[in-house]
N, C-alpha and C positions, 0 to 999 in steps of 0.2 A: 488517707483518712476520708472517711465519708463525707460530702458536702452536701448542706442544707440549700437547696434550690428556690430559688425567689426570683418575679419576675419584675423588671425591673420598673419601678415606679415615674411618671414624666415626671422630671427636673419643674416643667412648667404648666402643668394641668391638661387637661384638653386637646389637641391640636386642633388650630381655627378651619373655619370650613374654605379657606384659599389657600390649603396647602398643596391640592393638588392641582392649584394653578402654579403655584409654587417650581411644581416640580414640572411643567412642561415648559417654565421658564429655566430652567437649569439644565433642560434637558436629561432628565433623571426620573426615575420612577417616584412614583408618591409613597411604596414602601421604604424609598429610602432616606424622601422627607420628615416623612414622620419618625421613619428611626432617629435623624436628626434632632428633632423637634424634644424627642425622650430624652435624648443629652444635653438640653439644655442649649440647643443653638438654634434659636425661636425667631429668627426674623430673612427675609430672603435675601438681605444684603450679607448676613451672616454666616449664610448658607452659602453663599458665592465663595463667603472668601476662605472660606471650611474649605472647601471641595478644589480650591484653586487658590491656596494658599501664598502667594508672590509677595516676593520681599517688599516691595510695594508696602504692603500692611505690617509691616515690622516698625512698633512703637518708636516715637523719637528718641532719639539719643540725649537730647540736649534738658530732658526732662529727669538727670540723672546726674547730680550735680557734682557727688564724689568720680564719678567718670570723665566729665571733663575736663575737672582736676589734674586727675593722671594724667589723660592725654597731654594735658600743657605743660604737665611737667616734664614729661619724658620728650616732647617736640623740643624742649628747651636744650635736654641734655643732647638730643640728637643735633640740633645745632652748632653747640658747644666741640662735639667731638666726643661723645664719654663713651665709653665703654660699660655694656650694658650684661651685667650675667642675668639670666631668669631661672629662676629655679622653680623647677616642677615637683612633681608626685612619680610615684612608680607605678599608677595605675592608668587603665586606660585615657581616661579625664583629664587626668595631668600630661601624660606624655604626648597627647592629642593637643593641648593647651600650648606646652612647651614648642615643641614645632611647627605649631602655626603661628607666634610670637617670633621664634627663630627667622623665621624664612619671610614675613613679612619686614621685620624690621630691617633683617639683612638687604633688602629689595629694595629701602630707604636708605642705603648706603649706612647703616649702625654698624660698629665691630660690637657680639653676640658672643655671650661666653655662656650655653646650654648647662645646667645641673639637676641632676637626676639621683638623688639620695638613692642607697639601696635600700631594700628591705630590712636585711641583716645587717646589722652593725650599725647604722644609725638611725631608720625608723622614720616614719612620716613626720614631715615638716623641718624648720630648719633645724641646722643644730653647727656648734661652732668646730668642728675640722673644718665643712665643706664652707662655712664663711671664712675660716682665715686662711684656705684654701684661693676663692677667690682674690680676696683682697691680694695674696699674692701675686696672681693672676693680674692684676691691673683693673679691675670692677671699681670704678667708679659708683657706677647704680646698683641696687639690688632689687631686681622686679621679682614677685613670687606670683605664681599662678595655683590655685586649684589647692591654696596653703597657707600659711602665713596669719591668721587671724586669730589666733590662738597662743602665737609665738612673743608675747609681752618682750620678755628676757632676751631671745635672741635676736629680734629685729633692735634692741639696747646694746647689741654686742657688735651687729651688723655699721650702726651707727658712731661707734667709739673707733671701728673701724676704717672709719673715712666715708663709709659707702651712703648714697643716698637712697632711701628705702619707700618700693609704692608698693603696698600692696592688694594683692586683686585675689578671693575666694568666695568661694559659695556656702561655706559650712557657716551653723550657728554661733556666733560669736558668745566671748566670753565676759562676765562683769567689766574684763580692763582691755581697751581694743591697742592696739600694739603704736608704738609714738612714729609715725612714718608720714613721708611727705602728703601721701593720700591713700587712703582705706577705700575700695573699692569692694562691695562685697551685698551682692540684692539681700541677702538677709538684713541688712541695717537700714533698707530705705524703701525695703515694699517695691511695689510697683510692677510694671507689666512685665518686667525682667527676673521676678522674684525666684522665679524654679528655673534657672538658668543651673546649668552644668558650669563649671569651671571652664569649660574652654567656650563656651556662650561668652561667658564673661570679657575671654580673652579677647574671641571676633569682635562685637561688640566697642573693645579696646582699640582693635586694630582700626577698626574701621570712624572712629572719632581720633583719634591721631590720623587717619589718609586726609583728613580735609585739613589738617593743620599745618604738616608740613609742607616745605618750598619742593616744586617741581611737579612732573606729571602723579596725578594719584595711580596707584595701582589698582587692577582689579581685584578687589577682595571676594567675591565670588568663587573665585581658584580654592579655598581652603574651605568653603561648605563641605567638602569631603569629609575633613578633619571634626569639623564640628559635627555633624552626622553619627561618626563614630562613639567619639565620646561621652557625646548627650545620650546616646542610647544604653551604652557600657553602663554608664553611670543611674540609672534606672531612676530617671528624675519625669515630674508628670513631662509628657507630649505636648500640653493644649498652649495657647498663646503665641510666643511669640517661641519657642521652643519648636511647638509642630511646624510652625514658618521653615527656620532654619533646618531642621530634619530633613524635611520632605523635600528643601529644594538642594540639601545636600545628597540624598539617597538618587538624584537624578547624576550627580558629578562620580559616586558610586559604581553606577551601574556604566558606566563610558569607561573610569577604571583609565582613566587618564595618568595618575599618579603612579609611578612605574612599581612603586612599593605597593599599593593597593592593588593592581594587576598579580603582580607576584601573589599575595597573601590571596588571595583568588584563587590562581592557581592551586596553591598547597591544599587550599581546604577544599580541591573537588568540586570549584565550582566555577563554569564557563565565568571567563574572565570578562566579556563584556555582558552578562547576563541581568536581567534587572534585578535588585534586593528590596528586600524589604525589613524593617528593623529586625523581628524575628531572626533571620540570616543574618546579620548583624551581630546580634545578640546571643547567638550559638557558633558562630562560623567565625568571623574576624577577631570579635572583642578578645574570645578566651585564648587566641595563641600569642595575639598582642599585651595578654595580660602576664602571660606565659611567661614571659622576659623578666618581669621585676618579680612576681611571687617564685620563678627558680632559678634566677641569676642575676641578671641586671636587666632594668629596662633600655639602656641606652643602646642594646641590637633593636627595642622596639622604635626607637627614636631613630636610627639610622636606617629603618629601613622604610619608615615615613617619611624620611627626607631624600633619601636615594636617586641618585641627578637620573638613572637607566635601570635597563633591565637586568644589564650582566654582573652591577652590586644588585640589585634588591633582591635576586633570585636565591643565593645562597641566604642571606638573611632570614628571609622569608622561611628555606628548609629549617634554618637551626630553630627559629618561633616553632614549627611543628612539630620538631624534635622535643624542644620544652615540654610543648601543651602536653605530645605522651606521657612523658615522665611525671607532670603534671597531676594526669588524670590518675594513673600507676600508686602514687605516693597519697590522691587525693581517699581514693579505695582504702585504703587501709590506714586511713586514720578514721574515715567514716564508720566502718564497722565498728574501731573499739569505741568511739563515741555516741555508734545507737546502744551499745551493753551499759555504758554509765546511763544516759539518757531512763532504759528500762529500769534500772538499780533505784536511780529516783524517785521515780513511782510519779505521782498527782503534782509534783511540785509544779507551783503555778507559775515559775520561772527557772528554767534549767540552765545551770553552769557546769560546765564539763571541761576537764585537764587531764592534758597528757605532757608528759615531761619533756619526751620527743617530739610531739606532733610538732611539722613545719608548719612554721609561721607563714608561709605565703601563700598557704590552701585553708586555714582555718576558716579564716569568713565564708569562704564558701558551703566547707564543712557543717557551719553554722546554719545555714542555708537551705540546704537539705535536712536537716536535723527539725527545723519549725516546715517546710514540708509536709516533715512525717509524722510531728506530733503537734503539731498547731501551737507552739508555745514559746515564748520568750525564753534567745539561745544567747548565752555567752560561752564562746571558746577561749580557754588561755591554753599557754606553755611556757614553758620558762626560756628565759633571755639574760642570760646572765644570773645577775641579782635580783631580779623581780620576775614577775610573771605579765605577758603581755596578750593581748585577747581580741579578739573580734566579733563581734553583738550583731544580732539582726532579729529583726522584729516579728510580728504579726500586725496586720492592719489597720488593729483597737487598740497598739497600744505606741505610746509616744515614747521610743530606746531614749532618748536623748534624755527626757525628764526624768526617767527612772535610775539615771546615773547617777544624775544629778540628787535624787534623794539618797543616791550612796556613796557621794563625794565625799566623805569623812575617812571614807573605805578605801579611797583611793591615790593612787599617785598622780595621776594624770585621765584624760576623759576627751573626747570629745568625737564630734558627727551630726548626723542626722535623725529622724522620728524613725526609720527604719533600721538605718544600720549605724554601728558605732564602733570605735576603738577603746580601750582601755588596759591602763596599767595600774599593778599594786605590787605590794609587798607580798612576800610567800606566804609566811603567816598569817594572813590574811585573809584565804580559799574563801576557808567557813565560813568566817561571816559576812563576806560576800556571799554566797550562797542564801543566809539569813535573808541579811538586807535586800537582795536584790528581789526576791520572792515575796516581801514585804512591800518593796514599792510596785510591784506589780499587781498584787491583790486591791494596795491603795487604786489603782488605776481603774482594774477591769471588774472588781469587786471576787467573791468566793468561788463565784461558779463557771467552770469548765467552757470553754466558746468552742466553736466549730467551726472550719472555714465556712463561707457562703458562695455562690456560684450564682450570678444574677444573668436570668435568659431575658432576651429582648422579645422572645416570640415564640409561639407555636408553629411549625411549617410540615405539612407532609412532602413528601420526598420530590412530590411531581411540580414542587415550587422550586426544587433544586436547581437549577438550569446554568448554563452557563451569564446571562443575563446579569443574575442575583449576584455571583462571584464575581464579577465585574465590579458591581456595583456594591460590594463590600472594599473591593480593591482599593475604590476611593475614599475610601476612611484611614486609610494610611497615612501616618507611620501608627504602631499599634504599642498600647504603654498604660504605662500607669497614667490615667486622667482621659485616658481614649483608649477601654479597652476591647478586644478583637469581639465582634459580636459572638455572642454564644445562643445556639437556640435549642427548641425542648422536640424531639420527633413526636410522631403519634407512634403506638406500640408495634415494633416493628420484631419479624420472624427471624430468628438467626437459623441461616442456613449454611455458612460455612466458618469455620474456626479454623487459622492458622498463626503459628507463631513464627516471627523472625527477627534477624537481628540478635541482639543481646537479650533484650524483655520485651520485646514488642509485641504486639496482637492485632493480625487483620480479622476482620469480619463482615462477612459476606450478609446482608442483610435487607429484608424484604418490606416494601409498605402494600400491604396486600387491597386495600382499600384505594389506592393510586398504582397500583398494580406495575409499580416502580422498583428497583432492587441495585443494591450500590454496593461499597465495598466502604468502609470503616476502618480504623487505623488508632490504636489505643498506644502511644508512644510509651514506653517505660511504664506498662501497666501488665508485665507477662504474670506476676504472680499475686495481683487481684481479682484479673479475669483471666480465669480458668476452660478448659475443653467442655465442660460441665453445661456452658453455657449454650450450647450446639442445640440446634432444636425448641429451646426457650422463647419467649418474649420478653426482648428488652424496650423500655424507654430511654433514649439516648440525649444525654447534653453534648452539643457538636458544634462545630464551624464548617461549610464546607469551602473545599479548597483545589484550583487546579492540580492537577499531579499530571505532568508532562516527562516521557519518557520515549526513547527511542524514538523522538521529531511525534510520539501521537500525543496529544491532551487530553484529560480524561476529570473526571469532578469525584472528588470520595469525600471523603467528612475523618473532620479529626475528631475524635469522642476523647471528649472533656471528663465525662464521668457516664453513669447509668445506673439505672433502676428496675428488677424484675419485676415484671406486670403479669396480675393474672389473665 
């Protein structure tokens, strides 16, 4: 879909005339001060700690009072002897949560009893097999990570069980927060933790119980790896104390220490001690680690994050790849019959689309691609039994989570995030879900049709392109929601060569005749908007550009974002 191109406005008015004292204090270009300065980080001590993020500036702990809670609750039970189950999520975020919990507690001499709901057959969060399951088990505690906030009834059930229940989530809590020894959860108390991912949550945990209990603390620095993954899967803002944790996890990454992250390295094609950056991340690890709970179980993903060596995490690692195919295979062909409904729709200002068959463990993503392609507010369901169960994901302007909630009458169950969400209802039900949900979304955005937007930071002719620049973008990493990759606007540049590869891809050979500069371009999964057609033309290009290193040479192309023919 066409994007409406805006540049982007300073956060903070003006930049003052010491900025480009600024920047020979940081040792950085003044273009990349002032780029700063447009995102709102307007002073040079805060420019320092942007640019060289050290856990050092990771907000106190102790300013988080349901946190410390937990922690003293659980140093208690660790004391005591108890036995601790934690129960995760089948997504990224959880199973990243789960095994950094695991393997920290375990390191404090805890006996750990890991649970990982599946997708199928019992659904996100808790539910009573898998507690009276436990409790069989010998679970004294029931820690939930990355869950549990939403669970009233079964953390009532957990408790009649014997079990003593903390729990720790990041999703929006509901009118009744669940009866457990401590609720941990930044949504209830603000603060500089508040866009913490679920396994943020958990480090965070871990690391206000290391100062509580008896003996040597551990390094908790070891599991930045974990949180790095997670947080980025989980596609929560970068900024704060988030980009903190990211950025110095993407360093434990790229060393690929972790014999299961080596592995999952491997599979995806990419030199195992190589540097990442979330993007890589975000396409390369997260989806075959996601792989696991949306086409089988998560707990190959969970073992193969814990994996003591090489010679377990290596098959593991093949079977996640094995998944992700099948994955992608089955993701194909539920996408197709859900652009046909999608078209069937027509205008409607909120699309819900069902299929009987479609698997449950690719929907959301489904969903995904679907607002993509038509800029619009998606629910996917399919049926589960006796009801239909679904996966929501937004657009920008609008708030999923509220809009559920204006069709809570409509439903069985709900909850999530302003972007993406889960829900259930009765069959009979489709249509006026359909109604209502179209309803509260016109409530929101009002009658008329939005557009994505695509905000440039800057005009650059080609001959600013340099290796320099790309450096100096490199240091705004990790790249996300609340820090996103800079995008800029070319001057009208000559298309001289057009080639396609890949699947849909589009290179383009492309001229700044004015800087008498000529590059190469790269339109990822854009083969059938831009066409052969274009050869000879003048386009205006929205771009990043980006090393491309191949065969030991580096080389600088530009990723095209989108573009516009110029006379």
């Amino acid at each position: 879909m066409p994007c409406n191109w805006t540049f982007a406005n300073s956060q903070a008015g003006p930049a003052p005339s010491e900025i480009g004292h600024w920047a020979s204090e940081l040792g950085v270009s003044s273009f990349l001060t002032r780029l700063l300065w447009r995102r709102g980080v307007t002073s040079l001590s805060d420019m320092d700690a942007f640019l060289s993020p050290g856990l050092r500036h990771l907000p106190p702990l102790d300013d988080w009072p349901s946190l410390t809670r937990a922690a003293e609750c659980l140093a208690r039970e660790l004391e005591h002897g108890s036995c601790l189950a934690i129960w995760g999520d089948y997504d990224v975020d959880g199973v990243t949560a789960t095994a950094l919990l695991t393997e920290f507690l375990r390191s404090r001499g805890a006996r750990v009893l890991p649970y990982l709901p599946r997708r199928h057959g019992e659904g996100y969060g808790l539910n009573e097999h898998g507690l009276r399951r436990l409790a069989e088990q010998g679970a004294d505690v029931l820690l939930t990570v990355d869950c549990g906030i939403a669970d009233v009834e079964a953390v009532d059930l957990a408790n009649d069980l014997g079990m003593r229940v903390i729990v720790t989530d990041h999703h929006l809590p509901g009118a009744e927060l669940p009866r457990a020894e401590a609720v941990v959860d930044p949504k209830l108390e603000g603060g500089p933790y508040s866009n913490a991912a679920g396994v943020g949550v958990a480090f965070v945990l871990a690391a206000a119980m290391n100062r509580l209990l008896p003996g040597d603390c551990v390094d908790i620095r070891q599991y930045l790896d974990l949180v790095a993954i997670g947080t980025i899967a989980d596609v929560v803002e970068l900024t704060g104390a988030n980009r903190i944790l990211v950025k110095n996890g993407l360093l434990l990454l790229n060393e690929a220490k972790r014999p299961g992250i080596f592995a999952l390295k491997e599979v995806s094609g990419l030199p195992p001690t190589a540097a990442m950056g979330s993007g890589q991340v975000g396409f390369s690890l997260a989806p075959r680690l996601n792989a696991a709970g949306r086409m089988d179980s998560a707990e190959t993903a969970l073992k193969l994050l814990m994996a003591p060596d090489l010679s377990s995490a290596r098959p593991l690692a093949a079977e996640l790849d094995r998944l992700n195919t099948q994955r992608r295979s089955v993701e194909d062909g539920v996408l197709q019959e859900a652009l046909l409904q999608a078209e069937e729709q027509g205008d409607s200002p909120g699309l819900v689309l069902y299929g009987e068959d479609w698997h449950q463990g690719i929907i959301g993503i489904v969903a995904s691609r679907i607002v993509e392609r038509f800029y619009r507010p998606t629910l996917l369901l399919t049926r589960e039994e006796d009801r239909l169960k679904g996966s929501g994901r937004s657009i920008a302007e609008l708030d999923l989570y509220r809009a559920l909630t204006d069709c809570s009458d409509s439903l069985l169950g709900y909850g999530g995030h302003k972007q993406a969400a889960g829900l259930s209802l009765s069959p009979d039900g489709l249509e006026e879900l359909r109604r209502r949900f179209s309803e509260a979304v016109t409530a929101q955005l009002g009658p008329e049709r939005l557009s994505p937007s695509l905000s440039l930071e800057a005009r650059l002719g080609l001959n600013m392109v340099d290796l320099s620049l790309v450096k100096e973008i490199d240091l705004l990493q990790p790249f996300g929601p609340g820090n996103p990759q800079p995008v800029f606007c070319s001057k009208p540049l000559q298309v001289r060569g057009y080639k396609r590869f890949g699947k849909d891809h589009v290179s383009l050979e492309v001229r700044d005749e004015q800087a008498e500069v000529t590059m190469l371009g790269k339109a990822w999964g854009q083969a059938e908007a831009l066409g052969p057609e274009v050869r000879g033309r003048s386009l205006q290009l929205a771009f990043t550009p980006r090393l491309n290193q191949y065969n030991g040479l580096t080389s600088i192309d530009l990723t095209i974002r989108d573009w516009r023919e110029v006379d």
